[in-house]
py3Dmol code that shows the C-alpha trace and the ligand (Angstrom):
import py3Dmol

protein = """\
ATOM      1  CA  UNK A   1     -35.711  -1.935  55.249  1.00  0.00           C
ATOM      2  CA  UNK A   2     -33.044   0.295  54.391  1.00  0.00           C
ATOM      3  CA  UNK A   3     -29.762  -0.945  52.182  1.00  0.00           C
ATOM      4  CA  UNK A   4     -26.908  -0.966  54.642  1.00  0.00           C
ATOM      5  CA  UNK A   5     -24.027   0.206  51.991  1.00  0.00           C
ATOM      6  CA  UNK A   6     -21.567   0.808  54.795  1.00  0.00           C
ATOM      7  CA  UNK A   7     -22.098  -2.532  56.271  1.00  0.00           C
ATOM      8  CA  UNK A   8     -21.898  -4.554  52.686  1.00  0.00           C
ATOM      9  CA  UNK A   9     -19.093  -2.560  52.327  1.00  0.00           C
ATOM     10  CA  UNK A  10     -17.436  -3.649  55.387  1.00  0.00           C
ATOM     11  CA  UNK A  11     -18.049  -7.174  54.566  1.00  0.00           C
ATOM     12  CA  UNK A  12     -16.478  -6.831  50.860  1.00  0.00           C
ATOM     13  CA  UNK A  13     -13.268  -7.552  52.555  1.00  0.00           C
ATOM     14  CA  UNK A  14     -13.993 -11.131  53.312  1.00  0.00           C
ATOM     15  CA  UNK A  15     -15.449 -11.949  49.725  1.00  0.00           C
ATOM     16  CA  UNK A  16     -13.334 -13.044  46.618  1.00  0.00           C
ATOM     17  CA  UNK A  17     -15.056 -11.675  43.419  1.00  0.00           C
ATOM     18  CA  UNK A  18     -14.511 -12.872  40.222  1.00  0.00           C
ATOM     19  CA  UNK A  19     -13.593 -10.313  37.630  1.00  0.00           C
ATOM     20  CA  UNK A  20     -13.521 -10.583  33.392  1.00  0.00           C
ATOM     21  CA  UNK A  21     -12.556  -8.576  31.008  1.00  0.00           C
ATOM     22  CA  UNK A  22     -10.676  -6.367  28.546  1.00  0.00           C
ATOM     23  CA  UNK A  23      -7.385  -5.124  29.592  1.00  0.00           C
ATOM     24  CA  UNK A  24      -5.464  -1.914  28.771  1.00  0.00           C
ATOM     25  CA  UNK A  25      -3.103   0.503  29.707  1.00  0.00           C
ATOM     26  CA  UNK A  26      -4.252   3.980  30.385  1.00  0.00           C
ATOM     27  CA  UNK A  27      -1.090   6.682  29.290  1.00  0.00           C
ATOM     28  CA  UNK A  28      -2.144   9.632  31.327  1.00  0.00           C
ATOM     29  CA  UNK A  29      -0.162  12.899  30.437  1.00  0.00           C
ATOM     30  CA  UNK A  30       0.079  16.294  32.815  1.00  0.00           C
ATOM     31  CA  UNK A  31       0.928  19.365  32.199  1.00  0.00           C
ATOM     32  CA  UNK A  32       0.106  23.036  30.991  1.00  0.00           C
ATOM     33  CA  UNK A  33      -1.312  24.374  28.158  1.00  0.00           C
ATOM     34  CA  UNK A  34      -0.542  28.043  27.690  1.00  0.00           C
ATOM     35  CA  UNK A  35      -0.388  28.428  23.740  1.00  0.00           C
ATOM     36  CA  UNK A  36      -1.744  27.240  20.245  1.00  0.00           C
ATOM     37  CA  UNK A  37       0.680  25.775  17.363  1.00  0.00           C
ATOM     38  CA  UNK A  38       1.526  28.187  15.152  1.00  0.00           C
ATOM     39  CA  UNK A  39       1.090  25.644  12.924  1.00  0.00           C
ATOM     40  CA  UNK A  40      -2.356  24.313  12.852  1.00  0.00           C
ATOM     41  CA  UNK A  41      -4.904  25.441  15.547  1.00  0.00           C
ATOM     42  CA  UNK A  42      -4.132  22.787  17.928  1.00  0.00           C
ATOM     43  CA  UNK A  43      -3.159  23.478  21.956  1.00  0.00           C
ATOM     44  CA  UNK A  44       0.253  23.022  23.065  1.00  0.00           C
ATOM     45  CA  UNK A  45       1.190  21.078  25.996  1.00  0.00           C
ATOM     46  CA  UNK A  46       4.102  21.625  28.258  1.00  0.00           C
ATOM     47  CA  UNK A  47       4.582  17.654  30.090  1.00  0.00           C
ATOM     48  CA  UNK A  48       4.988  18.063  33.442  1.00  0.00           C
ATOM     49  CA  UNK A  49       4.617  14.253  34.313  1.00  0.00           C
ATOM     50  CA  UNK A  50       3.320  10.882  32.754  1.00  0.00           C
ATOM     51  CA  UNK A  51       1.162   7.914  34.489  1.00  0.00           C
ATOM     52  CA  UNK A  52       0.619   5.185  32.735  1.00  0.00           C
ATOM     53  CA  UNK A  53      -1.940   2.689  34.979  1.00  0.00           C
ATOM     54  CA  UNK A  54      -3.500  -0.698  34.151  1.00  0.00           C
ATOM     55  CA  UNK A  55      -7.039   0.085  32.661  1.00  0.00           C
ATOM     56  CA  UNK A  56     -10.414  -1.314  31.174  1.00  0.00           C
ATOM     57  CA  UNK A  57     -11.462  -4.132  33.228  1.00  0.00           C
ATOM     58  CA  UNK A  58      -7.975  -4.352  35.468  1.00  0.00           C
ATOM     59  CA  UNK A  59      -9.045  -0.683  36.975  1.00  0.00           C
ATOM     60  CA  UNK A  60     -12.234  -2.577  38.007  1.00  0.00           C
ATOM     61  CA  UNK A  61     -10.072  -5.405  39.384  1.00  0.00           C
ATOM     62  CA  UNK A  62      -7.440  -2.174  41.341  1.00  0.00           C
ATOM     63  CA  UNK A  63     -11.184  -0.797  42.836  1.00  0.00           C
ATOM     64  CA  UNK A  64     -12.058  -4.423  43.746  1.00  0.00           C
ATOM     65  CA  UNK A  65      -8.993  -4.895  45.550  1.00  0.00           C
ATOM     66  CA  UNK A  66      -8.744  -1.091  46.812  1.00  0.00           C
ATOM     67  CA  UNK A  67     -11.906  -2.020  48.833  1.00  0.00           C
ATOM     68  CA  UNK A  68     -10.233  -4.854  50.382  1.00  0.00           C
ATOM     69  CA  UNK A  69     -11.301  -7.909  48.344  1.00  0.00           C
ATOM     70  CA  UNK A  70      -9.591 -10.457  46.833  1.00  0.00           C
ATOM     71  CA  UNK A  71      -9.987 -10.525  43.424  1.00  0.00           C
ATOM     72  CA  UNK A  72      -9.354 -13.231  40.754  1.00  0.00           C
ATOM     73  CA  UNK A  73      -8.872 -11.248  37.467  1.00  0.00           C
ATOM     74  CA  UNK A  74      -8.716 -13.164  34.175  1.00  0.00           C
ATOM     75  CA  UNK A  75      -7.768 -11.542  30.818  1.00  0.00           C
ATOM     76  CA  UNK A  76      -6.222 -11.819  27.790  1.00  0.00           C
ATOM     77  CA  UNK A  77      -3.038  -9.881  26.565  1.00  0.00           C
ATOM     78  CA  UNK A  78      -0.877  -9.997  23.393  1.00  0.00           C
ATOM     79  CA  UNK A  79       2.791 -11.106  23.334  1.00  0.00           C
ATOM     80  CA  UNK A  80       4.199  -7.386  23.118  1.00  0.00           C
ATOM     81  CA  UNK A  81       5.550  -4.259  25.355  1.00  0.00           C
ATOM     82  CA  UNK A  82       2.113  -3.638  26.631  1.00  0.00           C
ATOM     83  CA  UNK A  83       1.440  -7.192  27.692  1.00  0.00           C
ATOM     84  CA  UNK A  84       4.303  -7.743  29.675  1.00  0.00           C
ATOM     85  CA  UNK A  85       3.737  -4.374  31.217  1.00  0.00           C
ATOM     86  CA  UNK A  86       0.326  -5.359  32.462  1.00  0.00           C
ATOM     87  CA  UNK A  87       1.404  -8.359  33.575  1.00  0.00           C
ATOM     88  CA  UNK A  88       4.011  -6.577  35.422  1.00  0.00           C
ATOM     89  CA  UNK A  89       1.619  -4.048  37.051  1.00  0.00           C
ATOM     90  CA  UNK A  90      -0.798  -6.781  38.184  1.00  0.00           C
ATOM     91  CA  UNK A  91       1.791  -8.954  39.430  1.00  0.00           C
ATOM     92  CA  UNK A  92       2.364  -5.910  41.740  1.00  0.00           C
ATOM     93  CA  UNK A  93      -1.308  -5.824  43.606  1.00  0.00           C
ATOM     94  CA  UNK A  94      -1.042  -7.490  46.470  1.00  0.00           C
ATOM     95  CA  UNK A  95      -4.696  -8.201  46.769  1.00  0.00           C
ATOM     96  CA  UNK A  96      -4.958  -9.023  42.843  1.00  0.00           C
ATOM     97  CA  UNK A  97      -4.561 -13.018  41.518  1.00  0.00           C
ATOM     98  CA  UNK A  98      -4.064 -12.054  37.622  1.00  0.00           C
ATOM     99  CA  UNK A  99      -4.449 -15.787  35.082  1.00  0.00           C
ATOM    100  CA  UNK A 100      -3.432 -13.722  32.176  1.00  0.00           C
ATOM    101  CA  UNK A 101      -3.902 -15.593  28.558  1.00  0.00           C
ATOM    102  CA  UNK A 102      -1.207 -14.129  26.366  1.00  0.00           C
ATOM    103  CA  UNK A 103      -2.269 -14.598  22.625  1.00  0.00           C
ATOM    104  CA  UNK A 104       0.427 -13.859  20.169  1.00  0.00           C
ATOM    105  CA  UNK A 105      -2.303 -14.632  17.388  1.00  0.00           C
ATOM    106  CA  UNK A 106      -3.376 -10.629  17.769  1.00  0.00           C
ATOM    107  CA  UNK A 107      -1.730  -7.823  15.606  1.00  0.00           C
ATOM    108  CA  UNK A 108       0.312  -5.385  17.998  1.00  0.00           C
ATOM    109  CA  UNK A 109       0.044  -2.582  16.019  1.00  0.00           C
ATOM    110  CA  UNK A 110      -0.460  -0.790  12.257  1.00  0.00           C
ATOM    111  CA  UNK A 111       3.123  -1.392  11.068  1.00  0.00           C
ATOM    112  CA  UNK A 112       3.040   0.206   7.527  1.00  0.00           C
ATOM    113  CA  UNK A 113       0.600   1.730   4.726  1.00  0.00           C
ATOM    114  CA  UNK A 114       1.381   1.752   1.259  1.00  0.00           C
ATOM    115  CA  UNK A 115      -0.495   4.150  -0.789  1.00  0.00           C
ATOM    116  CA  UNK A 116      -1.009   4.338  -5.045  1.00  0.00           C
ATOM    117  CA  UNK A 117       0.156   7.050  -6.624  1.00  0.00           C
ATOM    118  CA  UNK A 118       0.689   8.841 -10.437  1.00  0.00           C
ATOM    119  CA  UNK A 119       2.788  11.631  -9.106  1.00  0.00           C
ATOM    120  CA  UNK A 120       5.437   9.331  -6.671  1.00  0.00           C
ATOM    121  CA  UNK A 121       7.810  11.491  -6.790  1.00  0.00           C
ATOM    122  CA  UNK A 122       5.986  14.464  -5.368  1.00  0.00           C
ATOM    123  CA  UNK A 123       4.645  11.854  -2.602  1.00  0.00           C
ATOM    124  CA  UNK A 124       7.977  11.032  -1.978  1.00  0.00           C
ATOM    125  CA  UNK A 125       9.238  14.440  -1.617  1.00  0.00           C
ATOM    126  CA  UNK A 126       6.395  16.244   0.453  1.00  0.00           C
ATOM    127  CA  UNK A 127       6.374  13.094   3.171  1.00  0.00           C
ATOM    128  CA  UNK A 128      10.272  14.137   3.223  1.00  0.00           C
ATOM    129  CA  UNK A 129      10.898  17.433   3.220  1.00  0.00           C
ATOM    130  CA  UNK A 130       7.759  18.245   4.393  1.00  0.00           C
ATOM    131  CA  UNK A 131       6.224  16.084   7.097  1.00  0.00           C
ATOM    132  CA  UNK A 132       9.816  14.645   8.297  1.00  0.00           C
ATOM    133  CA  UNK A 133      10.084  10.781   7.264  1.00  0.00           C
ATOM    134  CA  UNK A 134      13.165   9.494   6.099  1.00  0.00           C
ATOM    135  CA  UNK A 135      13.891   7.049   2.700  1.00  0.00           C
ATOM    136  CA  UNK A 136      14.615   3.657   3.435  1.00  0.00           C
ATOM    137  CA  UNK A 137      14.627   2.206  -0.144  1.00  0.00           C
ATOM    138  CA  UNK A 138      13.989   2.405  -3.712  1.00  0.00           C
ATOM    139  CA  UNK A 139      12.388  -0.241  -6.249  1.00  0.00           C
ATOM    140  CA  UNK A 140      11.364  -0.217  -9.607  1.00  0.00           C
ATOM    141  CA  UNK A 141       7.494  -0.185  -8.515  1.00  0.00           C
ATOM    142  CA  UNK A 142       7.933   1.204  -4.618  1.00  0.00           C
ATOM    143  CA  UNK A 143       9.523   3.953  -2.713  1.00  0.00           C
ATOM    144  CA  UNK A 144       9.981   2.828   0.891  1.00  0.00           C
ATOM    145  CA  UNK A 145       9.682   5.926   3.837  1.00  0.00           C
ATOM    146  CA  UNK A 146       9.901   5.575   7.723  1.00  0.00           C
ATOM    147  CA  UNK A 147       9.317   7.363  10.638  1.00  0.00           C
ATOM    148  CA  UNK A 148      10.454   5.421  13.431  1.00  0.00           C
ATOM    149  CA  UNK A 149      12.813   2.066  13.396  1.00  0.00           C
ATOM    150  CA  UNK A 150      10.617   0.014  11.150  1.00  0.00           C
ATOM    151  CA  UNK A 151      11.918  -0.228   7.541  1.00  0.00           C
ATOM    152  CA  UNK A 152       8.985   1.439   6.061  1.00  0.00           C
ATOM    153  CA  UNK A 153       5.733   3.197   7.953  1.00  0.00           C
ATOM    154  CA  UNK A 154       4.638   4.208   4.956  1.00  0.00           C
ATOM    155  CA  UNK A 155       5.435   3.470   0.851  1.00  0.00           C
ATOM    156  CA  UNK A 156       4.633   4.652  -2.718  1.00  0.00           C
ATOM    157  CA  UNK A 157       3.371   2.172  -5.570  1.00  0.00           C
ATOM    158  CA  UNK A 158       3.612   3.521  -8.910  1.00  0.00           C
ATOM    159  CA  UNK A 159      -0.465   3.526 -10.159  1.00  0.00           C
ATOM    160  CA  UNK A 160      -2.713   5.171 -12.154  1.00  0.00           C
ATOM    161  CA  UNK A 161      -4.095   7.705  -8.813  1.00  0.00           C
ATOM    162  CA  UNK A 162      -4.474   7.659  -5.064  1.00  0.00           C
ATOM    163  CA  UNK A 163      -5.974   4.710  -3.643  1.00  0.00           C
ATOM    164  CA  UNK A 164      -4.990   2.179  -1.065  1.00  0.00           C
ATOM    165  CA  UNK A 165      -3.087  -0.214  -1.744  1.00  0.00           C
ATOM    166  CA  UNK A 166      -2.943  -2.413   1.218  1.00  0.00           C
ATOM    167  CA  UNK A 167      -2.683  -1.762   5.130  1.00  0.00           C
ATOM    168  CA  UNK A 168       0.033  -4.051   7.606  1.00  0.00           C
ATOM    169  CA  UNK A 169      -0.752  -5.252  11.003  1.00  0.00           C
ATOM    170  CA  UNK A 170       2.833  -6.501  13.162  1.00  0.00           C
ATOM    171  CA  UNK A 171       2.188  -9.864  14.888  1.00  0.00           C
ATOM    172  CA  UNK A 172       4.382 -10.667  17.838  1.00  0.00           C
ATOM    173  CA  UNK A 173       6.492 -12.988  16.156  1.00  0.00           C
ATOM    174  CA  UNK A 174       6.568 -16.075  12.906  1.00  0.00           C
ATOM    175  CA  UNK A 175       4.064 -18.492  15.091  1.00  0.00           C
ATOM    176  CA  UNK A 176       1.709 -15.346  15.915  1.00  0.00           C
ATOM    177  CA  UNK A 177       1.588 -14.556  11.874  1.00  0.00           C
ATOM    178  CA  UNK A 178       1.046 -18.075  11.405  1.00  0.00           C
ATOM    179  CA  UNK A 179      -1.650 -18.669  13.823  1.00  0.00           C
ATOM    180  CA  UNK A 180      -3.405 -15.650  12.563  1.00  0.00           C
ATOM    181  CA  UNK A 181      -3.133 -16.636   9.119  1.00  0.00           C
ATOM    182  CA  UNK A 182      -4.647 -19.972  10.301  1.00  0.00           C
ATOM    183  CA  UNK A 183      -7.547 -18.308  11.875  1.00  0.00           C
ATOM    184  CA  UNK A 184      -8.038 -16.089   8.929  1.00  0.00           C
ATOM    185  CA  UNK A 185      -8.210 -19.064   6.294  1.00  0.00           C
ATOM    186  CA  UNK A 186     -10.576 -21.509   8.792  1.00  0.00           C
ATOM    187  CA  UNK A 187     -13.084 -18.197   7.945  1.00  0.00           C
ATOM    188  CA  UNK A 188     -12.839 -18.556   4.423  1.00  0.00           C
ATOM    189  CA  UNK A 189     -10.154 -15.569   3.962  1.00  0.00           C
ATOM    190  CA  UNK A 190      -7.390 -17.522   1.693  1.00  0.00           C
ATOM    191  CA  UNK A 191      -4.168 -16.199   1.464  1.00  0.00           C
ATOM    192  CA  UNK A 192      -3.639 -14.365  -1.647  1.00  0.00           C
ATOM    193  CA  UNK A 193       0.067 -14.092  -1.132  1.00  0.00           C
ATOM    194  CA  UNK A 194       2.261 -15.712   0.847  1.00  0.00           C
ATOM    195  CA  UNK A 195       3.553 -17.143   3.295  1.00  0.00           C
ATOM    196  CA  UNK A 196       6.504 -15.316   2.071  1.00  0.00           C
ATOM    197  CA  UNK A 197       9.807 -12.445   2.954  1.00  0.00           C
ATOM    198  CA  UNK A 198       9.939  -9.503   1.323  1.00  0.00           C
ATOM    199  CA  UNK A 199      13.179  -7.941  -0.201  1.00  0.00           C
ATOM    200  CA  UNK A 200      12.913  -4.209   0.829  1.00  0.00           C
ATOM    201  CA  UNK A 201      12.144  -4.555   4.435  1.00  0.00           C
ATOM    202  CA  UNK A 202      12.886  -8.064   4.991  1.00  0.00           C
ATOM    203  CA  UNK A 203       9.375  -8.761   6.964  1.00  0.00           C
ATOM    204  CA  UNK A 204       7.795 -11.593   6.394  1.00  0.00           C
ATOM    205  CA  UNK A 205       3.900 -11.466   4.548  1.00  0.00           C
ATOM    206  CA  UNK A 206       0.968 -12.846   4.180  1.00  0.00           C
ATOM    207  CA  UNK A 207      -2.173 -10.577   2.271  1.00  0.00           C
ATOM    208  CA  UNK A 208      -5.702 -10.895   2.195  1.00  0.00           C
ATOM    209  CA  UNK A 209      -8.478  -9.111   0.544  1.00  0.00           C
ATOM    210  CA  UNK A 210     -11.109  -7.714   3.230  1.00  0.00           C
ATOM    211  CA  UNK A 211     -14.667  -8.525   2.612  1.00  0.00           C
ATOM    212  CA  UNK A 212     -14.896  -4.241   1.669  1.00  0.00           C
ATOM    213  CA  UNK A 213     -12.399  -5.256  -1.186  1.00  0.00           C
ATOM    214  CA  UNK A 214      -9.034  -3.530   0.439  1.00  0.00           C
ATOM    215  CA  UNK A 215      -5.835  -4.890   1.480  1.00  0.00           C
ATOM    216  CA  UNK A 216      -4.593  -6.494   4.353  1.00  0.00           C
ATOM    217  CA  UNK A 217      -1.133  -8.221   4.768  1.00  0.00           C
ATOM    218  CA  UNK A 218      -0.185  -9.648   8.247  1.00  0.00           C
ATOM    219  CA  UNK A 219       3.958  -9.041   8.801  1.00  0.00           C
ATOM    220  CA  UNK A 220       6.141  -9.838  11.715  1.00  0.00           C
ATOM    221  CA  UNK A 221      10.430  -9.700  11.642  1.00  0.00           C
ATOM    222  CA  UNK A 222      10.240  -6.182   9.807  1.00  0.00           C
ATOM    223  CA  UNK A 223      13.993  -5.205   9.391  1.00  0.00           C
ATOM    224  CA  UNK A 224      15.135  -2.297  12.094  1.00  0.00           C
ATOM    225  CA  UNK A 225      16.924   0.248  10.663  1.00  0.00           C
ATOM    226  CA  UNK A 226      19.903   1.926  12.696  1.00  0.00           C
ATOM    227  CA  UNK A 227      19.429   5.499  12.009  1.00  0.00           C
ATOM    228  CA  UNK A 228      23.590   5.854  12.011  1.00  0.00           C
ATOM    229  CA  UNK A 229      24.839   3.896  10.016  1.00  0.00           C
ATOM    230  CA  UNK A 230      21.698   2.709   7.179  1.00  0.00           C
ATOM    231  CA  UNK A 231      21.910   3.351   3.874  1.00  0.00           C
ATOM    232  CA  UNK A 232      19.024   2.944   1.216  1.00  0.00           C
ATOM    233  CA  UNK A 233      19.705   0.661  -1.749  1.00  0.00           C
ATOM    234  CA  UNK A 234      18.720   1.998  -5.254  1.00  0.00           C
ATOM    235  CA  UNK A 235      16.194   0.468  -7.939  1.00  0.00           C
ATOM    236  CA  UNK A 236      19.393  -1.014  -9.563  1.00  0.00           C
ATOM    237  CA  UNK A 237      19.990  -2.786  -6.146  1.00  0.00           C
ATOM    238  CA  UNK A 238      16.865  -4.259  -6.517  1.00  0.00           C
ATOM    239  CA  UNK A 239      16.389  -5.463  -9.675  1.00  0.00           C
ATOM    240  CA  UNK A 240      19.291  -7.734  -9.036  1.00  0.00           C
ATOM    241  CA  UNK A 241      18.218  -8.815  -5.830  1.00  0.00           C
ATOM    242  CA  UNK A 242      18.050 -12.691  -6.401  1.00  0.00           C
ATOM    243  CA  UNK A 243      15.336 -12.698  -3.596  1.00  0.00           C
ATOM    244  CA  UNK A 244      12.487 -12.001  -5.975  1.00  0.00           C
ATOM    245  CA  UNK A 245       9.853 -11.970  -5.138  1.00  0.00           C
ATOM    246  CA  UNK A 246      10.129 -13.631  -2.141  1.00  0.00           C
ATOM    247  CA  UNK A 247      13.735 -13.932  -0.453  1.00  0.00           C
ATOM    248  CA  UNK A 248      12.481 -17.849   0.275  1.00  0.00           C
ATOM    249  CA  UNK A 249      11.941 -18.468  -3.323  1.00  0.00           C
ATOM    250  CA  UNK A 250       8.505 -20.054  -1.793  1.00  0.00           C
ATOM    251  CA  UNK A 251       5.616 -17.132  -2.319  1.00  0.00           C
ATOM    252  CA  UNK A 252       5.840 -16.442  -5.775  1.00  0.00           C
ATOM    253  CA  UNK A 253       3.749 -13.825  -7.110  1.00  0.00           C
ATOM    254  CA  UNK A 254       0.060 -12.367  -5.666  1.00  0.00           C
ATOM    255  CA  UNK A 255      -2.882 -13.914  -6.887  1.00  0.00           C
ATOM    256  CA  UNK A 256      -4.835 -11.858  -9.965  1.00  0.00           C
ATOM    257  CA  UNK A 257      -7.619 -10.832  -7.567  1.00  0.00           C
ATOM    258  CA  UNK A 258      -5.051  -9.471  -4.646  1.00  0.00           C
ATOM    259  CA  UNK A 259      -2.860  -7.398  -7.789  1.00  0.00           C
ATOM    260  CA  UNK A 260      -6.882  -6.371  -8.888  1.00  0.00           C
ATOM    261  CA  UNK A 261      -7.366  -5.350  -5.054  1.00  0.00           C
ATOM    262  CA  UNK A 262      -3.816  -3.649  -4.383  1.00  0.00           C
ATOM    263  CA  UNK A 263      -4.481  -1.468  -7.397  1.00  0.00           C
ATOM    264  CA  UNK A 264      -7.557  -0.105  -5.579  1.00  0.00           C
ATOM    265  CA  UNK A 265      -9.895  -2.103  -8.078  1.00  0.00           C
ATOM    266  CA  UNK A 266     -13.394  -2.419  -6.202  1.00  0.00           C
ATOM    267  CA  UNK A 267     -14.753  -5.816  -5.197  1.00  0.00           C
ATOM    268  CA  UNK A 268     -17.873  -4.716  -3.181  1.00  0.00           C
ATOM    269  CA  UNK A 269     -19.635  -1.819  -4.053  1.00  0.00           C
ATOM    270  CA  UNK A 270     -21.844  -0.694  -1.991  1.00  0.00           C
ATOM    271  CA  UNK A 271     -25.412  -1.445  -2.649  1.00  0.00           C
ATOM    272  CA  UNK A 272     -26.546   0.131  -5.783  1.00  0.00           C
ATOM    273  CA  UNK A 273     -23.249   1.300  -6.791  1.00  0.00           C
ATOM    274  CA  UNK A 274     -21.517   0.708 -10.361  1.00  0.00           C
ATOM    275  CA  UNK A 275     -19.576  -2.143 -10.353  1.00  0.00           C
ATOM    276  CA  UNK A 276     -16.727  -0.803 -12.467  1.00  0.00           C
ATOM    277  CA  UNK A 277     -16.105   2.557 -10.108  1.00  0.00           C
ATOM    278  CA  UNK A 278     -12.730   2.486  -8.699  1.00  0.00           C
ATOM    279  CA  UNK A 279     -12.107   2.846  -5.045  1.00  0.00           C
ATOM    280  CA  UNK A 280     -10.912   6.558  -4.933  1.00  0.00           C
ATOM    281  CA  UNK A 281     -13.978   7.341  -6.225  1.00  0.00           C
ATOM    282  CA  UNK A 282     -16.084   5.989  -3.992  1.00  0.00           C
ATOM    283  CA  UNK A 283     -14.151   7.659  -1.482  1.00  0.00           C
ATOM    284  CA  UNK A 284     -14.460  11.096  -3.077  1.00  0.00           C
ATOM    285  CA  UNK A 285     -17.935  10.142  -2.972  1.00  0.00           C
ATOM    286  CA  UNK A 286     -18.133   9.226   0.033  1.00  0.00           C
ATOM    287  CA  UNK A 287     -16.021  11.977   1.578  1.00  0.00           C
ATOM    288  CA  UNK A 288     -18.377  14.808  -0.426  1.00  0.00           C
ATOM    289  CA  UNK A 289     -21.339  13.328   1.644  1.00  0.00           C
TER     290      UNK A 289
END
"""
ligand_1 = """\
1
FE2
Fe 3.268 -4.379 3.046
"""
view = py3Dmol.view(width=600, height=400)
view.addModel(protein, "pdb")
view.setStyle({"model": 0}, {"cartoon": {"style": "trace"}})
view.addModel(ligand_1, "xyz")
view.setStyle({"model": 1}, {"stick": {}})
view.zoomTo()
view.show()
């Protein structure tokens, strides 16, 4: 016997399905492309329009419900923009029941990098004058750049050559950094430093060392600067800021292995590696492959 699509279809709009998943938003952009940068050899779009629609599993849940079922969707979104833009957008489908779990334990976003570096200056000046951040601050060890309203995207610590010193993920807010930090410690990653507020910045930190050996520091509350009327605050600034190292007084200093980490000392080779090679050059190796 033949499968009757057009009469299972039909009866699709009497069932309620059931439907699980990863949600996202899809940012579609129109427009023409008529020319190359001058630049680099990259096409240039003219925008015409933007779309942005609920994606992932919730477009599965929009074709459920575009075929006339009811559909129970159930997902899980962080506590930011994007989350309460889903939530918006499903609320909006008639034919759509969303039970959303917002979980403010996830990162939102890569907040800040802060790179090592023997020639600081020149960092400082080519991410400037060159690729168009501003400064945001000077210390003794750091220079602080931005390129949006976050304090710093991206900083400078004074070291013997380029490696990574640590990477920052923004959590939604002080209970999201905390319950992250929870879950991070219940799987054996201790916090190396922290919980603690920065000077320069005024986020709030915790670090860990990955099980690769690099950085990572969970932040939330990361000062917004006011492009109008900021001003940086020199080394001098700094050095007398009584907020040292942590404006709570509380952190106190990183742990021996997270300074060993942040100044891109390895911790796991990979197999059959020396030990003692340092972390730029098992990139360099790795990026002559
Ligand atoms: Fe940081």
């Amino acid at each position: 016997m033949m499968f009757d699509f057009e009469h299972r279809l039909s009866e699709l709009a009497s069932q309620t399905v059931l439907c699980i998943g990863d949600l996202m938003l899809d940012d579609f952009v129109y427009g023409e492309v008529a020319r190359i940068s001058p630049e680099a050899p990259a096409p240039v779009i003219a925008v015409g329009r933007q779309e942005v629609v609920i994606g992932g599993a919730g477009n599965v849940a929009r074709n459920i419900a575009a075929l006339g079922a009811r559909c129970l969707f159930v997902g899980v979104v962080g506590e930011d923009e994007p989350g309460r833009r889903l939530m918006t957008a499903l609320l909006s489908e008639p034919r759509i029941e969303a039970y959303l779990v917002t979980d403010r334990s996830r990162p939102t976003k890569l907040t800040h990098v802060v790179l090592n570096s023997a020639r600081i200056d020149d960092q400082t000046s080519f991410f400037q004058d060159l690729l168009g951040f501003r400064h945001s601050d000077s210390t003794e060890m750091m220079e602080f750049i931005r390129c949006c309203a976050d304090h710093h995207s991206v900083a400078f610590a004074r070291g013997s050559g380029p490696s990574l010193n640590h990477m920052a993920y923004e959590m939604p807010n002080f209970d999201g950094l905390m319950r992250g930090a929870g879950r991070m410690k219940q799987n054996g990653f201790n916090i190396e430093w922290g919980v603690g507020r920065h000077g320069p910045g005024n986020n709030i930190f915790t670090y860990f060392i990955e099980p690769n050996g690099f950085v990572t520091e969970y932040t939330t509350e990361v000062e917004q600067v006011d492009e109008a009327t900021y001003v940086p605050n020199t080394v001098e600034y700094w050095a007398k800021f009584p907020g040292r190292p942590c404006r709570w007084n509380m952190a106190g200093h990183p742990s021996n292995r997270l300074r060993a980490a942040m100044g891109g000392e390895i911790f796991a080779p990979p197999a059959g590696e020396d030990e003692n090679l340092r972390c730029e050059e098992v990139m360099a190796r790795t990026l002559g492959r």
